[in-house]
C-alpha positions as CSV (number, residue, x, y, z in Angstrom):
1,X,-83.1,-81.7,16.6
2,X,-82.6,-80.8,20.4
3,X,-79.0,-80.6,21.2
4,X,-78.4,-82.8,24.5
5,X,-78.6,-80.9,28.0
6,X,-74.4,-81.3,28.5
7,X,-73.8,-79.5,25.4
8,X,-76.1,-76.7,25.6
9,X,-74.8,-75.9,29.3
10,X,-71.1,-76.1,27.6
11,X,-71.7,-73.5,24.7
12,X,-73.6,-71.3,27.5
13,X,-70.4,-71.6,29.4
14,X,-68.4,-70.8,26.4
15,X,-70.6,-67.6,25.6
16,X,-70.1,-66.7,28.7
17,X,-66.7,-66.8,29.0
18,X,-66.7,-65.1,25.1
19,X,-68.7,-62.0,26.7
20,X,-66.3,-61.6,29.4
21,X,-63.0,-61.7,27.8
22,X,-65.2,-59.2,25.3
23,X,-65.6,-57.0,27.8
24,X,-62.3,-57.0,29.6
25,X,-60.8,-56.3,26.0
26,X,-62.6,-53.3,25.8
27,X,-62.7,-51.8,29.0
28,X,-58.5,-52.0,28.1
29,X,-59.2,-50.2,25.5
30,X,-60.7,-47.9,27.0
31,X,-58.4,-47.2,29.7
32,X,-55.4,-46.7,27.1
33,X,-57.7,-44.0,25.6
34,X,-58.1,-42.5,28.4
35,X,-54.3,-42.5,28.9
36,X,-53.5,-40.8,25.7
37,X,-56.1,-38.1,26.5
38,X,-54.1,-37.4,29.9
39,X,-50.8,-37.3,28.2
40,X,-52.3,-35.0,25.9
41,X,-53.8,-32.6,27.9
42,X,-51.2,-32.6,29.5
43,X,-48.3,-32.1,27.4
44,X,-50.3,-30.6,24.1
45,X,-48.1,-32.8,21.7
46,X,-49.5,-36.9,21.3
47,X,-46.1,-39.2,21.7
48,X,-44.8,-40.9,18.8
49,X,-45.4,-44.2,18.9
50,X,-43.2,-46.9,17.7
51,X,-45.1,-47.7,14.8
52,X,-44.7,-43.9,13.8
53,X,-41.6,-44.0,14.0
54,X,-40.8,-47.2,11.9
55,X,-42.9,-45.7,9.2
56,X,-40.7,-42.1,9.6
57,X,-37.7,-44.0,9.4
58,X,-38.6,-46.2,5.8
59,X,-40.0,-42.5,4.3
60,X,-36.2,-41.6,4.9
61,X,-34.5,-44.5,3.7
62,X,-36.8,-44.7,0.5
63,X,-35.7,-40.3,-0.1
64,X,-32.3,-41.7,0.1
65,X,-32.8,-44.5,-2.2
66,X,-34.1,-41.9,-5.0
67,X,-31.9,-39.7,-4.4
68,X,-28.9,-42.2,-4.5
69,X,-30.2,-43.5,-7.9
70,X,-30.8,-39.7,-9.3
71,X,-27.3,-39.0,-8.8
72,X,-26.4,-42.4,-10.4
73,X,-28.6,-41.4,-13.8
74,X,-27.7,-37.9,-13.9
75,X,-25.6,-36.6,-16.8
76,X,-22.3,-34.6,-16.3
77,X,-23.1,-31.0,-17.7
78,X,-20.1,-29.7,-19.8
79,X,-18.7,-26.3,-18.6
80,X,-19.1,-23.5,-20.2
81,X,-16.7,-21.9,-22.8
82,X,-14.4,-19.0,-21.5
83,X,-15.8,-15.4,-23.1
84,X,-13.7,-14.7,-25.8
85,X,-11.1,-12.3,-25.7
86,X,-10.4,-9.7,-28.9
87,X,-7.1,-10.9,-30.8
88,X,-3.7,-9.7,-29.3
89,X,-2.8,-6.7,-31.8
90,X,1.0,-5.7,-32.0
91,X,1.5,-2.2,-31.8
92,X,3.7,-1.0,-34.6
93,X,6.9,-0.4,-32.8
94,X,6.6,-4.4,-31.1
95,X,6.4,-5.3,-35.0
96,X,9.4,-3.3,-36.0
97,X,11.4,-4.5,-32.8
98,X,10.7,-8.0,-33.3
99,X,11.9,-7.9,-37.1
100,X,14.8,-6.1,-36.1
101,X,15.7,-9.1,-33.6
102,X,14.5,-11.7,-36.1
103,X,16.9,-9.9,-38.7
104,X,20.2,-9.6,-36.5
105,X,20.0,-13.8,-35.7
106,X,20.1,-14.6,-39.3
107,X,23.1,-12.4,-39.5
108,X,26.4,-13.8,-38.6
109,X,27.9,-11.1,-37.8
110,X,26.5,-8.0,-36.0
111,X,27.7,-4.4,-37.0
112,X,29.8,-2.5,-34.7
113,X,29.2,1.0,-33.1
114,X,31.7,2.9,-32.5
115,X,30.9,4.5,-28.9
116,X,34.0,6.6,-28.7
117,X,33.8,8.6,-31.6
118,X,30.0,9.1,-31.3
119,X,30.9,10.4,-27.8
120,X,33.4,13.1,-29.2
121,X,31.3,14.9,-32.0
122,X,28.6,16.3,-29.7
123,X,27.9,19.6,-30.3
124,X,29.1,22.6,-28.8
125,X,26.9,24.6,-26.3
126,X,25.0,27.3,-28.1
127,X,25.0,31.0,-25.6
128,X,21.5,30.7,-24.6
129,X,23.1,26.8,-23.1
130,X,26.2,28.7,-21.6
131,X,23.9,31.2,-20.0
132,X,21.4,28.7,-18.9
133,X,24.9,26.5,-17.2
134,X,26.1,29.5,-15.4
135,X,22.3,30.2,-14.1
136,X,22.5,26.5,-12.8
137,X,25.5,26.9,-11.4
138,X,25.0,29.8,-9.0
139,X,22.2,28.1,-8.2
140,X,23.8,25.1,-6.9
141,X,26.1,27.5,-5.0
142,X,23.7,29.1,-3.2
143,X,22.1,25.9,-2.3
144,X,24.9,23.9,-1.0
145,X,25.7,26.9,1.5
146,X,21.8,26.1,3.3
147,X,21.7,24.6,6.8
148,X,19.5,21.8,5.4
149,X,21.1,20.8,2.5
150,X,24.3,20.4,4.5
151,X,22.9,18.2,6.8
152,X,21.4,16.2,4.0
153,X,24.7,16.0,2.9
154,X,26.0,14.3,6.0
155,X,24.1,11.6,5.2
156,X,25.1,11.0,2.3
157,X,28.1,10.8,2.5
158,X,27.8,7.9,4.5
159,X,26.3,5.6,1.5
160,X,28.8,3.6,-0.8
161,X,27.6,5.2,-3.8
162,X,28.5,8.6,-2.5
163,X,32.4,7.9,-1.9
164,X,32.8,6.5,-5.2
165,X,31.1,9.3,-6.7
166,X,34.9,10.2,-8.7
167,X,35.3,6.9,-10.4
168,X,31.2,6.7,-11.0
169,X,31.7,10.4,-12.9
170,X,34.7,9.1,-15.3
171,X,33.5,5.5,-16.1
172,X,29.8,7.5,-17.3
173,X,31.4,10.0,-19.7
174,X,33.8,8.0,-21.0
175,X,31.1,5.2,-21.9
176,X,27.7,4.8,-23.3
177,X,26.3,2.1,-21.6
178,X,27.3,1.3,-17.9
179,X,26.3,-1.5,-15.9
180,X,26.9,-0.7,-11.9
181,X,25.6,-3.5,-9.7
182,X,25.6,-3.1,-5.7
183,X,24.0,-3.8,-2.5
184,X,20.8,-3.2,-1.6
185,X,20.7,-0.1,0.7
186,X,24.3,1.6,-0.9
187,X,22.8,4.3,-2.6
188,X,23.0,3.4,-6.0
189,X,19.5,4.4,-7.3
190,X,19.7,8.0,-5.2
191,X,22.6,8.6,-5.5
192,X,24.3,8.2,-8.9
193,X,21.6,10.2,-10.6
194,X,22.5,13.1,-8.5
195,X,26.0,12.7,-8.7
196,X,26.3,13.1,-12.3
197,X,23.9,15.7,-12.5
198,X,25.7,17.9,-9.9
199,X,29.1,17.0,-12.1
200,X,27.5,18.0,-15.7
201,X,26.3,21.2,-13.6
202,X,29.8,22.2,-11.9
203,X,31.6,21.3,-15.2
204,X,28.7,24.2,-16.6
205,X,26.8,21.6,-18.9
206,X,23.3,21.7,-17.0
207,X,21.3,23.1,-19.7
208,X,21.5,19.7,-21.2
209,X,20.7,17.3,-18.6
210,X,17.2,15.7,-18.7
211,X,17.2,12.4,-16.9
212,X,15.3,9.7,-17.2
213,X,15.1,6.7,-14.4
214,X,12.9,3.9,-14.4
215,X,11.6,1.9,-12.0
216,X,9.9,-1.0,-12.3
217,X,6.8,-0.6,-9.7
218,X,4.8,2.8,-9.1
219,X,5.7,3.5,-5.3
220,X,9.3,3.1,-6.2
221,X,8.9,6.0,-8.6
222,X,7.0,8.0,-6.4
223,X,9.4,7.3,-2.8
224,X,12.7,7.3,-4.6
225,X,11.3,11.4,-6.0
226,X,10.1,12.4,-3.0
227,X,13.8,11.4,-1.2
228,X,15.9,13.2,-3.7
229,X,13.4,16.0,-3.5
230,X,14.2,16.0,0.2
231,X,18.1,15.4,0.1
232,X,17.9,19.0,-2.3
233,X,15.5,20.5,0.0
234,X,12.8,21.5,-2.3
235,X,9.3,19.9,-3.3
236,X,8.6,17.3,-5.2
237,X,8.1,18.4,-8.8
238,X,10.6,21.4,-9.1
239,X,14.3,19.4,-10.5
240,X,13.2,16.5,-9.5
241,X,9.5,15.1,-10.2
242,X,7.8,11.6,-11.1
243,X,4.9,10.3,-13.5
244,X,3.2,7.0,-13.2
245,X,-0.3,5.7,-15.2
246,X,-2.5,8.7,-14.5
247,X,-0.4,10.9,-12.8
248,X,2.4,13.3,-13.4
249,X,4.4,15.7,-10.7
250,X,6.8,18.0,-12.9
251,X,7.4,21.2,-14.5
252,X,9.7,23.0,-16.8
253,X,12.3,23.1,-14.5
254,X,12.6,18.9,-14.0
255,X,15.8,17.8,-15.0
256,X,15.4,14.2,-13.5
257,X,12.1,12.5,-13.9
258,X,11.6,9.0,-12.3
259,X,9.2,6.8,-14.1
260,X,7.5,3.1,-14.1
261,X,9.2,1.1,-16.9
262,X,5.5,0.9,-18.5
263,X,5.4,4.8,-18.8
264,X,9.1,4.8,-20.9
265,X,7.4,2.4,-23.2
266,X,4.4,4.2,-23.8
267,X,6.9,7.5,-24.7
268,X,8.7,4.9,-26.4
269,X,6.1,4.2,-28.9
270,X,5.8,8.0,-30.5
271,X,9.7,8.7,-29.7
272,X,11.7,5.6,-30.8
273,X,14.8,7.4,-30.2
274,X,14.3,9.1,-27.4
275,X,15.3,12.6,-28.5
276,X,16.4,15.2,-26.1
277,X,17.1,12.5,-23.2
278,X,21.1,13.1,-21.8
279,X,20.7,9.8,-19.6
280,X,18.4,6.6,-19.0
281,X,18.9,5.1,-15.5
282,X,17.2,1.1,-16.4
283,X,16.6,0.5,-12.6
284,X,16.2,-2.9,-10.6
285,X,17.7,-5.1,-14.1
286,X,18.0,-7.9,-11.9
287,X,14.2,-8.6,-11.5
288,X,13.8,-9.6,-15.1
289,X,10.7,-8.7,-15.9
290,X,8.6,-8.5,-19.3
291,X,8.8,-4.9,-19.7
292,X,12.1,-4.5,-18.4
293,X,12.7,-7.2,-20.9
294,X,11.3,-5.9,-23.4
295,X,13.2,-2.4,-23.2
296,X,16.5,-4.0,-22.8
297,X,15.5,-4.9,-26.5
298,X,14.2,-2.1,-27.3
299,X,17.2,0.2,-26.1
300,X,19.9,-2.4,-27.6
301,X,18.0,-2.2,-31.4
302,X,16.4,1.0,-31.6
303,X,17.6,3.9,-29.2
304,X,21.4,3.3,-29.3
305,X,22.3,2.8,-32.8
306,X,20.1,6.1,-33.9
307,X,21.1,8.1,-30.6
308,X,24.3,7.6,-29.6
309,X,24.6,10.9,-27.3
310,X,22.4,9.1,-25.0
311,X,24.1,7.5,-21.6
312,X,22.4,4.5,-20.4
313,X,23.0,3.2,-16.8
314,X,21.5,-0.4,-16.1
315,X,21.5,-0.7,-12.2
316,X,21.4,-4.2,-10.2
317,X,21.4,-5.6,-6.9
């Protein structure tokens, strides 16, 4: 059936117009193509488009999402156990200490040592003692008339602990146990060691001094020596020396040793007693730490009730 001569002439129009818009679509195309190509060239990268970047922004928000929801599901992993460490082993004198202390509190009443009397029945100096003091003593004679030492001794008689060297002397030989407490910076842990040595030495009893002073850290030890070395003018490990963990300055001739607290222990262990020791200087009491502590108790149930020649001086600021 032939389509009426209106009709065809409007579809032809309509083609037309079809082929043209057709053709204008593509030649836009076209022409952003050819754009691209320019940027391209010129730049080397393409640009991101808009669309890229919408899809390169929902890849990140879906990464958080998992991640968000794999924290949510995980499962707190417990920490693991400490190593374990070997059992705590008491030597044998901390056992023996501790039932001594355990014993004296269920006892109501604690024996009594007589100090004085134990004082009185030491024993009288043998000849090879007597020769030994006098040796000491010329010694000291000699020593006191050096340049050096008597400008040490300027100095110290300048400290507190110096001037009351007299009353220091008395109250230490007519007790066992003395407790002197001063300022810090008066002399008290240089100076009262060498004031009673230099009294047991004039009054010809040197032969029988051996010192002990503790200190509670390991450059106390070594810096109070090396002082009283220097006050004496001599080197460090001739009357005067020190030992600390792993090291030891003296000889046969050191009559006062300084030591870390942890040292006197250690002695403590094989030589409960102590034997042989004139004096035990307990410096720095105020501190109050464990192995301070711990030979307060040790000194107080062990050393003086089986030595009772032994002085002990507890010093404090």
């Amino acid at each position: 059936k032939r389509e009426p001569p209106a009709a065809a002439a409007a579809a032809a129009a309509e083609a037309e117009q079809g082929t043209d818009g057709n053709v204008g679509l593509d030649a836009e195309r076209s022409s952003s193509r050819s754009e691209n190509l320019r940027q391209v060239s010129e730049s080397g990268e393409p640009d991101q488009t808009a669309a890229d970047q919408s899809i390169a922004s929902g890849l990140t928000s879906l990464r958080d999402v998992k991640k968000t929801k794999q924290k949510r599901n995980a499962k707190p992993v417990a920490p693991s156990p400490p190593p374990r460490s070997k059992p705590f082993q008491p030597s044998a004198l901390l056992e023996q200490v501790m039932a001594d202390v355990i014993a004296s509190e269920n006892q109501p009443d604690e024996p009594v040592v007589d100090f004085a009397a134990a004082l009185k029945e030491e024993k009288p100096l043998t000849r090879r003692e007597e020769e030994l003091g006098r040796a000491m003593l010329s010694e000291f004679l000699e020593l006191s008339k050096v340049p050096e030492y008597q400008r040490m001794l300027a100095q110290r008689r300048r400290l507190p602990a110096y001037q009351m060297r007299g009353e220091l002397v008395r109250i230490c030989s007519e007790n066992q146990i003395v407790v002197v407490s001063g300022a810090t910076g008066c002399g008290k842990t240089t100076q009262i060691p060498q004031v009673l040595e230099e009294a047991l030495v004039r009054a010809g009893r040197g032969a029988r001094i051996n010192m002990i002073c503790t200190q509670p850290r390991r450059i106390s030890a070594i810096g109070v020596a090396d002082r009283i070395a220097e006050e004496r003018v001599e080197p460090t490990g001739q009357s005067v020396g020190y030992a600390i963990r792993l090291e030891k300055c003296a000889s046969r001739k050191t009559r006062m040793l300084f030591c870390t607290t942890g040292v006197l222990l250690r002695r403590l262990q094989h030589d409960p007693t102590l034997s042989g020791v004139s004096h035990l200087f307990v410096d720095e009491i105020h501190e109050r730490d464990l192995n301070t502590d711990f030979l307060l108790i040790v000194l107080r149930t062990k050393v003086i009730p089986q030595n009772p020649h032994i002085r002990i001086v507890l010093m404090s600021a």
